[in-house]
N, CA, C and O atoms as a GROMACS GRO file, in nm:
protein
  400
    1UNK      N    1   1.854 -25.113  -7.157
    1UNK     CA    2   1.834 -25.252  -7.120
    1UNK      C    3   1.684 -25.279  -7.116
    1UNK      O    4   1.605 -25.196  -7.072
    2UNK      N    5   1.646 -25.405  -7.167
    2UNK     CA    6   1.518 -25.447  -7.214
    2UNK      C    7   1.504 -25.489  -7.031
    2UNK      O    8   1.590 -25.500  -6.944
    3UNK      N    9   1.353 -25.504  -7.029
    3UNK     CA   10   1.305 -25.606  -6.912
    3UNK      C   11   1.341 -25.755  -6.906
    3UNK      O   12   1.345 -25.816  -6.800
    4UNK      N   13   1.374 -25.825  -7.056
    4UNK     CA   14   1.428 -25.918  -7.057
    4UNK      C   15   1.558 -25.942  -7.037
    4UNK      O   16   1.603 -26.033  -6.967
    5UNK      N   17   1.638 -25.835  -7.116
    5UNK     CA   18   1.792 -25.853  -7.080
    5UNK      C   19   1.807 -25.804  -6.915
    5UNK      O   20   1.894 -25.875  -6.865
    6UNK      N   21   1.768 -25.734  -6.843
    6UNK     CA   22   1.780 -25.762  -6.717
    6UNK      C   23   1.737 -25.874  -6.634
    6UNK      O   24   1.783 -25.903  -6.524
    7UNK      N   25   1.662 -25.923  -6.685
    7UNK     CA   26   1.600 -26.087  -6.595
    7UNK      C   27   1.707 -26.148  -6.636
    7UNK      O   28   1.787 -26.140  -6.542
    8UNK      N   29   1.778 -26.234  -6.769
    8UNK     CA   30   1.891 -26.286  -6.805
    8UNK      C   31   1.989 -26.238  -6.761
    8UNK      O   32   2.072 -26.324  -6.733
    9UNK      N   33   2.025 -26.127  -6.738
    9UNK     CA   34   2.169 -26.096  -6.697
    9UNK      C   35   2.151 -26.134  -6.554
    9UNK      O   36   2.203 -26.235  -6.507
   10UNK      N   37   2.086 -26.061  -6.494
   10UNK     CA   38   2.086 -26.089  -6.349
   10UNK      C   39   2.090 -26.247  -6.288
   10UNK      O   40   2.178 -26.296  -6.217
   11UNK      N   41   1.951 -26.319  -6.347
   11UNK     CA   42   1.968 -26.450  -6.377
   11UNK      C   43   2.109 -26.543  -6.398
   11UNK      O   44   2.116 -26.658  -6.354
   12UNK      N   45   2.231 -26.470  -6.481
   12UNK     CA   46   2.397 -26.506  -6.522
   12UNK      C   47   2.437 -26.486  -6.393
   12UNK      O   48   2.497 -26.570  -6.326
   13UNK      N   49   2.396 -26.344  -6.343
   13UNK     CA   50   2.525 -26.332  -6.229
   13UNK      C   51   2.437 -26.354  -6.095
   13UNK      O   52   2.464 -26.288  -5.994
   14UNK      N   53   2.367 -26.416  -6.095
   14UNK     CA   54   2.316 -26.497  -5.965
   14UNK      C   55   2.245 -26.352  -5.906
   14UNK      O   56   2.231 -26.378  -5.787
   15UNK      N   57   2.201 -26.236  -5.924
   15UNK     CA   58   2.121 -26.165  -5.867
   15UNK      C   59   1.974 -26.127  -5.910
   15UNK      O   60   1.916 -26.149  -6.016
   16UNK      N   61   1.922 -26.050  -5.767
   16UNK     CA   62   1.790 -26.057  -5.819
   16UNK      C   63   1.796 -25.943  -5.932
   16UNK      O   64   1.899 -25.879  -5.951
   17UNK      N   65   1.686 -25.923  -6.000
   17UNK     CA   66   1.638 -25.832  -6.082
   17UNK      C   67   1.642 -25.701  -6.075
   17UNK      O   68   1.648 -25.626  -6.172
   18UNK      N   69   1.636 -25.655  -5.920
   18UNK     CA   70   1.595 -25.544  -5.877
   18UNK      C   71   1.730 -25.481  -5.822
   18UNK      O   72   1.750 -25.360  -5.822
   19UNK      N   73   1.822 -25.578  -5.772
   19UNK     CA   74   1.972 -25.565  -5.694
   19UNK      C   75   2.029 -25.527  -5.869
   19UNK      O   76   2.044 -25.406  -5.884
   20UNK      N   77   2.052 -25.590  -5.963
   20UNK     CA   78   2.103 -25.603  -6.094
   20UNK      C   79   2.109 -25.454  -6.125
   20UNK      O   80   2.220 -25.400  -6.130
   21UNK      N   81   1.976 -25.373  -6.150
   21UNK     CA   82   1.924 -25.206  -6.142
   21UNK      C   83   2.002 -25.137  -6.071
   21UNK      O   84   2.084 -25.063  -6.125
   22UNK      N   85   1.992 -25.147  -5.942
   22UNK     CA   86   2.025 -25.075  -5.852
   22UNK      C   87   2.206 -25.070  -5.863
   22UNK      O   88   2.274 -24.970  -5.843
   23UNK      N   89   2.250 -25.185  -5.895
   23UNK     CA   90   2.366 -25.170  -5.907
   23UNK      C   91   2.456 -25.123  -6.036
   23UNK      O   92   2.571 -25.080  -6.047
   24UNK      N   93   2.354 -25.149  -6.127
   24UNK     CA   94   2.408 -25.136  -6.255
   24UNK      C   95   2.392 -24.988  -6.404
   24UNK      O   96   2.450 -24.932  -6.497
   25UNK      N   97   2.249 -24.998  -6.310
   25UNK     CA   98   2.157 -24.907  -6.413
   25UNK      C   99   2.112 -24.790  -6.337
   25UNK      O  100   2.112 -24.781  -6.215
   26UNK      N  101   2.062 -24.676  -6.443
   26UNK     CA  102   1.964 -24.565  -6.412
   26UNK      C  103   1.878 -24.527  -6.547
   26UNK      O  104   1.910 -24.545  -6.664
   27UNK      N  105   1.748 -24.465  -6.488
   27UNK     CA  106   1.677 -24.417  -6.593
   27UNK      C  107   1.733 -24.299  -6.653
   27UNK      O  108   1.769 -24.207  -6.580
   28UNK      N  109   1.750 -24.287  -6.824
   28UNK     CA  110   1.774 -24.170  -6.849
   28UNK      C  111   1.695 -24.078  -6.900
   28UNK      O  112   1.578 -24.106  -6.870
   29UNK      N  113   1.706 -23.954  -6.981
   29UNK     CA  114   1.621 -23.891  -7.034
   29UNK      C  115   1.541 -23.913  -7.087
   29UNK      O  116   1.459 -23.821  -7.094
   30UNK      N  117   1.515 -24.015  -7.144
   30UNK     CA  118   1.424 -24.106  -7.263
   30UNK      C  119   1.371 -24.182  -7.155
   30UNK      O  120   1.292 -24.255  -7.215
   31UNK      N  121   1.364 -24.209  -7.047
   31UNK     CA  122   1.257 -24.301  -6.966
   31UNK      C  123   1.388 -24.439  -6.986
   31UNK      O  124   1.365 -24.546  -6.929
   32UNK      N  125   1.485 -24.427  -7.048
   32UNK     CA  126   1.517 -24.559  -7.069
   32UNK      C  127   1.667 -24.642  -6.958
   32UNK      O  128   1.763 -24.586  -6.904
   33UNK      N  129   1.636 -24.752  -6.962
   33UNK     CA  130   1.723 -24.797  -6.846
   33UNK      C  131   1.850 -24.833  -6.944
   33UNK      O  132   1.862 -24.910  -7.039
   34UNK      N  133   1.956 -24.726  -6.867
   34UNK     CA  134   2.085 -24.773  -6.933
   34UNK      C  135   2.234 -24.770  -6.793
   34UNK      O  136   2.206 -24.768  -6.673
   35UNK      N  137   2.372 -24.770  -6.843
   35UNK     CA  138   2.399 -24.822  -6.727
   35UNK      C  139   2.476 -24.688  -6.680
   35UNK      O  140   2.498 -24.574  -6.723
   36UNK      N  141   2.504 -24.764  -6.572
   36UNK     CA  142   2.527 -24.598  -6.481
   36UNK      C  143   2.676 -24.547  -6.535
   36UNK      O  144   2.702 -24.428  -6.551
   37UNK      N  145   2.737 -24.618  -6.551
   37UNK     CA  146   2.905 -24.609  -6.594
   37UNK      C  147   2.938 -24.638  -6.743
   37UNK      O  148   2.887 -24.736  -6.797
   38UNK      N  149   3.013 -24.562  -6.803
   38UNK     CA  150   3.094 -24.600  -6.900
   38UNK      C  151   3.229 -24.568  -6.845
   38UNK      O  152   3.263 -24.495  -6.752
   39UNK      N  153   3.303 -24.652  -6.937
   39UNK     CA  154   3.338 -24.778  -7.010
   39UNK      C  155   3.214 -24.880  -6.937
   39UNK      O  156   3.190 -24.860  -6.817
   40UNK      N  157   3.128 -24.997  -7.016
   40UNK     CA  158   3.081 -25.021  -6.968
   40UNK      C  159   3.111 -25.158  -6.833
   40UNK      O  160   3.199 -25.237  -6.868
   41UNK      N  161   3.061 -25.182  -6.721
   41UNK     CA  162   3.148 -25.293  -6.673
   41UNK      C  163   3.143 -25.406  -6.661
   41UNK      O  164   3.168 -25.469  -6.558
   42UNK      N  165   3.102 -25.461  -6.794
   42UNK     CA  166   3.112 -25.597  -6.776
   42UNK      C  167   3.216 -25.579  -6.914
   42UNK      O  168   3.233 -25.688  -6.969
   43UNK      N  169   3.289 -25.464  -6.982
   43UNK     CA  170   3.396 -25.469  -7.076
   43UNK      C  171   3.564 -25.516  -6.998
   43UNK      O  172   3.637 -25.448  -6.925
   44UNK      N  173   3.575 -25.619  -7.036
   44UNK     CA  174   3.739 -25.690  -6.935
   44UNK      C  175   3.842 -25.599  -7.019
   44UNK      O  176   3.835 -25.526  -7.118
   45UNK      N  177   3.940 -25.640  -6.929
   45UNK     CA  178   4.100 -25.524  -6.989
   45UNK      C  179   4.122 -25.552  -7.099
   45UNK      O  180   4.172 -25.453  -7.151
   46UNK      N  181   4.109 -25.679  -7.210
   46UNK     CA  182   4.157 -25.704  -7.321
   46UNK      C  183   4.029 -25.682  -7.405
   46UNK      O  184   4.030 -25.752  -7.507
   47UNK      N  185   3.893 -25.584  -7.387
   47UNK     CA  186   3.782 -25.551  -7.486
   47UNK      C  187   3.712 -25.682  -7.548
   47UNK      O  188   3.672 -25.702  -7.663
   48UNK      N  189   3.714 -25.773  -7.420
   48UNK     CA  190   3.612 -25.856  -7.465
   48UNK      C  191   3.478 -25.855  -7.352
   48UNK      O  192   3.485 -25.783  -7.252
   49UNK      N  193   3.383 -25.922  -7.370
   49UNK     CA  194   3.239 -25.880  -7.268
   49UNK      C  195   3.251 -26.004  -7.178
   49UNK      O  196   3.257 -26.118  -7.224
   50UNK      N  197   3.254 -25.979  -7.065
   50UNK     CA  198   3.247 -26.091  -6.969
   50UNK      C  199   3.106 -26.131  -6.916
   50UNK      O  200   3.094 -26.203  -6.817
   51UNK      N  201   2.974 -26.069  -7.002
   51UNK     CA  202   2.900 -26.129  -7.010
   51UNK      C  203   2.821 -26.192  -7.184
   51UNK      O  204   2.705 -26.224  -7.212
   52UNK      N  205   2.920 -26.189  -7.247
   52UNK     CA  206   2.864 -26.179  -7.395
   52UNK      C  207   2.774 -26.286  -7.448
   52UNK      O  208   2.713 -26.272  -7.554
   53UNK      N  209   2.765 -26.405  -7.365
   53UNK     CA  210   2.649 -26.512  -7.378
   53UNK      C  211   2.498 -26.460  -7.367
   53UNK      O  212   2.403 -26.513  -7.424
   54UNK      N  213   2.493 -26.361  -7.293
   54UNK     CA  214   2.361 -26.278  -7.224
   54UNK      C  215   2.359 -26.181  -7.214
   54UNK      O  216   2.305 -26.118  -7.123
   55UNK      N  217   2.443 -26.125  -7.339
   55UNK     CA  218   2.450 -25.955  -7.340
   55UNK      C  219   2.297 -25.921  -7.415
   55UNK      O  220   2.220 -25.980  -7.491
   56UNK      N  221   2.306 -25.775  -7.338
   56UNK     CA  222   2.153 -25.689  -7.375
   56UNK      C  223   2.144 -25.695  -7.514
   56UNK      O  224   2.242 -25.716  -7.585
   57UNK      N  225   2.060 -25.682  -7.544
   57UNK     CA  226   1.994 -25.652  -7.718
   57UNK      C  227   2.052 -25.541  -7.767
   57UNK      O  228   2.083 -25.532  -7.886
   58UNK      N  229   2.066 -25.470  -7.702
   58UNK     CA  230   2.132 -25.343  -7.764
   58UNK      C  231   2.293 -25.362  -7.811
   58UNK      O  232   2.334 -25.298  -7.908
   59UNK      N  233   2.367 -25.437  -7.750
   59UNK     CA  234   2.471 -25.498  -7.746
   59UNK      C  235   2.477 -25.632  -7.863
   59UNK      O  236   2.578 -25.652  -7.930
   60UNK      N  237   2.378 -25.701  -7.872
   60UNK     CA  238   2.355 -25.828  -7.974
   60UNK      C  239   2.362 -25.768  -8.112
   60UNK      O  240   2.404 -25.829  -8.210
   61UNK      N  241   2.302 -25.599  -8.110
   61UNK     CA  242   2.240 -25.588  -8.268
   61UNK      C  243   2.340 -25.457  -8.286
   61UNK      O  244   2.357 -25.438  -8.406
   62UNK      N  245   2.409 -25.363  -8.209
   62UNK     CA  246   2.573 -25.364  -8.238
   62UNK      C  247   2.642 -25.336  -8.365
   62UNK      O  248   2.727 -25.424  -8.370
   63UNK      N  249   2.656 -25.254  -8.486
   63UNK     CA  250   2.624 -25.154  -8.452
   63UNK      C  251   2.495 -25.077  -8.520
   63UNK      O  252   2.486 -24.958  -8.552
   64UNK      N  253   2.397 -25.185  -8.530
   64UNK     CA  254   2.240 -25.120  -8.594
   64UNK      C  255   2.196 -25.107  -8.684
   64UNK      O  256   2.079 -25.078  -8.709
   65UNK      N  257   2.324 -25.133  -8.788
   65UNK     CA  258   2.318 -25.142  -8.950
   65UNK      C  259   2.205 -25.232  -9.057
   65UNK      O  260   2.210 -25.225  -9.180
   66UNK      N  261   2.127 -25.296  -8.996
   66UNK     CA  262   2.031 -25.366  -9.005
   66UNK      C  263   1.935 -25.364  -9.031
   66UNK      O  264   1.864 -25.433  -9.104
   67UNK      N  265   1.917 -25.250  -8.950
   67UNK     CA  266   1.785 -25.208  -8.860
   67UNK      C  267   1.676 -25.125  -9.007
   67UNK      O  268   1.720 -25.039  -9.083
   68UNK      N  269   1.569 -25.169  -9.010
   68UNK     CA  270   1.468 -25.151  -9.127
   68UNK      C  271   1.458 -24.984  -9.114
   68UNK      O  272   1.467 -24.917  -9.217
   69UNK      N  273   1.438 -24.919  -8.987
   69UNK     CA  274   1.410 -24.811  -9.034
   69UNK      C  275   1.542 -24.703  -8.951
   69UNK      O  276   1.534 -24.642  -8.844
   70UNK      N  277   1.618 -24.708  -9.017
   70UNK     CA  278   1.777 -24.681  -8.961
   70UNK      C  279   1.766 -24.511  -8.977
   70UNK      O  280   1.859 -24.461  -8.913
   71UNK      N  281   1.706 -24.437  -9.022
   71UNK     CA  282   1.691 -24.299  -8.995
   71UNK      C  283   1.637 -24.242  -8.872
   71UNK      O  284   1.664 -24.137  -8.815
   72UNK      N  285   1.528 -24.362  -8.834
   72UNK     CA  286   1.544 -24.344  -8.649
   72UNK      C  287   1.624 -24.290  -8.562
   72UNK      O  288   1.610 -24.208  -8.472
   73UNK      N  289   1.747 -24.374  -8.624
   73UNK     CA  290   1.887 -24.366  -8.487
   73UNK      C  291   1.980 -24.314  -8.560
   73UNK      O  292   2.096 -24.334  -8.523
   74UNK      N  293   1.951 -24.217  -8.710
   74UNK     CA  294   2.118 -24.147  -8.735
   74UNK      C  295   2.213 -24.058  -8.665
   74UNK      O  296   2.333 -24.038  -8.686
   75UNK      N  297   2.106 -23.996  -8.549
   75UNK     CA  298   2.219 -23.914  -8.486
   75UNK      C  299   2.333 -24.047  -8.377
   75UNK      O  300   2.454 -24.046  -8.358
   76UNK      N  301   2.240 -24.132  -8.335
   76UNK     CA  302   2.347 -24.243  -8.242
   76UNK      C  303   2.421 -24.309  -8.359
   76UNK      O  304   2.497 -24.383  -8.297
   77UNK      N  305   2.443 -24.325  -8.465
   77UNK     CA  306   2.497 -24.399  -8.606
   77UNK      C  307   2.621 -24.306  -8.660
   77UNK      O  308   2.723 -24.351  -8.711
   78UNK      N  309   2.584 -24.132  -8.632
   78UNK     CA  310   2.696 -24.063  -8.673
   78UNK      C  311   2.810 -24.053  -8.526
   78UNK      O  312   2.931 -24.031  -8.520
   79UNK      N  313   2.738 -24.073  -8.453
   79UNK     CA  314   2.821 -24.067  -8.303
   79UNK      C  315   2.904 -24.194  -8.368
   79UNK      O  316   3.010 -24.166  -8.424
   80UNK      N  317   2.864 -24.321  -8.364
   80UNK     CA  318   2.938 -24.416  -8.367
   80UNK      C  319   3.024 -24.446  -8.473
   80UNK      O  320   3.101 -24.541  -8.484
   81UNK      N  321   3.003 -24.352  -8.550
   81UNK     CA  322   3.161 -24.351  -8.660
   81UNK      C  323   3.299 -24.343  -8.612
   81UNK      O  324   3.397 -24.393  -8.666
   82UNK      N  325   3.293 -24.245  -8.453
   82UNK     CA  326   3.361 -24.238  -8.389
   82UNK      C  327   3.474 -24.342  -8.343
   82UNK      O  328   3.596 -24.331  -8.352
   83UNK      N  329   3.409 -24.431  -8.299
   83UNK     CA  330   3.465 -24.573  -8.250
   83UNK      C  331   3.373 -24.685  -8.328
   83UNK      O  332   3.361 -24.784  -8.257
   84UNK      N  333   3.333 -24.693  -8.403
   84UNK     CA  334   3.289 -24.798  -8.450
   84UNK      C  335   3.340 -24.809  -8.629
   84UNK      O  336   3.273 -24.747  -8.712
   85UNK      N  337   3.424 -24.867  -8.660
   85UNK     CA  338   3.479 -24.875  -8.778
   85UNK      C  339   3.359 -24.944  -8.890
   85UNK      O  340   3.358 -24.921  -9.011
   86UNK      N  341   3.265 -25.027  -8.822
   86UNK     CA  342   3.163 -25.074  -8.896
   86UNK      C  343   3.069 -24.982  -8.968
   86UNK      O  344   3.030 -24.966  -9.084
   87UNK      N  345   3.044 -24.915  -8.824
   87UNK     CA  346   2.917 -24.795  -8.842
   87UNK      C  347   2.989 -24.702  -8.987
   87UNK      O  348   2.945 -24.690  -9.101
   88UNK      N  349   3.138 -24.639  -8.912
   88UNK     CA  350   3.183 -24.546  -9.054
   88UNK      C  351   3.163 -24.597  -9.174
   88UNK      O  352   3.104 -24.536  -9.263
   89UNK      N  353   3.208 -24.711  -9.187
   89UNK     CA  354   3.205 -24.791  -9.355
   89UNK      C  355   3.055 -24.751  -9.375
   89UNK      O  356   3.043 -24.710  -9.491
   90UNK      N  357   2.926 -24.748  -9.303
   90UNK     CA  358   2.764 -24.783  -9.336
   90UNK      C  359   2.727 -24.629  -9.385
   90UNK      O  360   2.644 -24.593  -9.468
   91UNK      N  361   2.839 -24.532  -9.284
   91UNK     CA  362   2.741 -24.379  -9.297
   91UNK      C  363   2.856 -24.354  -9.462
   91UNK      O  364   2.792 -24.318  -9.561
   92UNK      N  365   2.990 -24.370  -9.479
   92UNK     CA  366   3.063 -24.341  -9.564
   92UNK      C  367   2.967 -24.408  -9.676
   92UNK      O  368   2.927 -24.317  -9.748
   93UNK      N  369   2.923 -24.515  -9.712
   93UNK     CA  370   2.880 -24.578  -9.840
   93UNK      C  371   2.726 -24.503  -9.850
   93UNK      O  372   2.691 -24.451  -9.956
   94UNK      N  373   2.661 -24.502  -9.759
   94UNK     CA  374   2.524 -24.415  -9.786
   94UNK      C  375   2.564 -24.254  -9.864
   94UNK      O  376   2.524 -24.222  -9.975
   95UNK      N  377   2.639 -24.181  -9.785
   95UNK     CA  378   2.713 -24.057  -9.833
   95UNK      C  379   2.730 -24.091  -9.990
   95UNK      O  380   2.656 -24.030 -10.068
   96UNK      N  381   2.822 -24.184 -10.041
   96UNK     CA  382   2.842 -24.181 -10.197
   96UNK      C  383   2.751 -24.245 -10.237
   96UNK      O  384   2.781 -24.270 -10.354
   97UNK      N  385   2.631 -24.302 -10.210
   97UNK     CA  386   2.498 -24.344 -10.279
   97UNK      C  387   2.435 -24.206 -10.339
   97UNK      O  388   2.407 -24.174 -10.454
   98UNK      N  389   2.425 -24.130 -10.200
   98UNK     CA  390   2.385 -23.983 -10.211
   98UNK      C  391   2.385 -23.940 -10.319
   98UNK      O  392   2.298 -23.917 -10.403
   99UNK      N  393   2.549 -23.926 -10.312
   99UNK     CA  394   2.622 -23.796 -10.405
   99UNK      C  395   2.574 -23.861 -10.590
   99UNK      O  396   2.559 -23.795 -10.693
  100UNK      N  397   2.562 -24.022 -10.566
  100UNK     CA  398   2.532 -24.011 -10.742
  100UNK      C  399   2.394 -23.979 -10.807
  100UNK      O  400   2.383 -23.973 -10.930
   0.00000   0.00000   0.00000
């Protein structure tokens, strides 16, 4: 979570900035603020985001396929073949670029 997507989210659900953290988030290995729980909890019973107007950036750009310098994040890109049917189609078509 960016410094911005925590001011906006918190900002959505009427808390401060710092309550938002404390309740939501921890620093991880990377210095980086992510959330304390998975499944994550603002995901509702039917897999839609009950905050998706003001979801984090990380969440907006989903699953990264985009991204200019995408060898950055292949190990989080091969994870997400897993559950991400998008991501598989991106790592499957690079694979047969490869091979010709």
């Amino acid at each position: 979570y960016t410094e911005k997507d925590i001011e906006r989210i918190a900002r959505h659900l009427r808390m401060k900035p710092a309550d938002f953290e404390a309740k939501f988030l921890r620093v991880d290995e990377d210095n980086d603020k992510v959330l304390q729980n998975l499944p994550c909890f603002f995901l509702n019973d039917d897999n839609t985001c009950s905050i998706y107007d003001v979801r984090p950036k990380a969440c907006r750009e989903y699953p990264h396929t985009d991204r200019k310098k995408i060898y950055q994040i292949n190990n989080l890109m091969i994870k997400n073949t897993i559950i991400c049917p998008a991501a598989y189609e991106f790592v499957e078509r690079i694979m047969k670029n490869l091979a010709k």
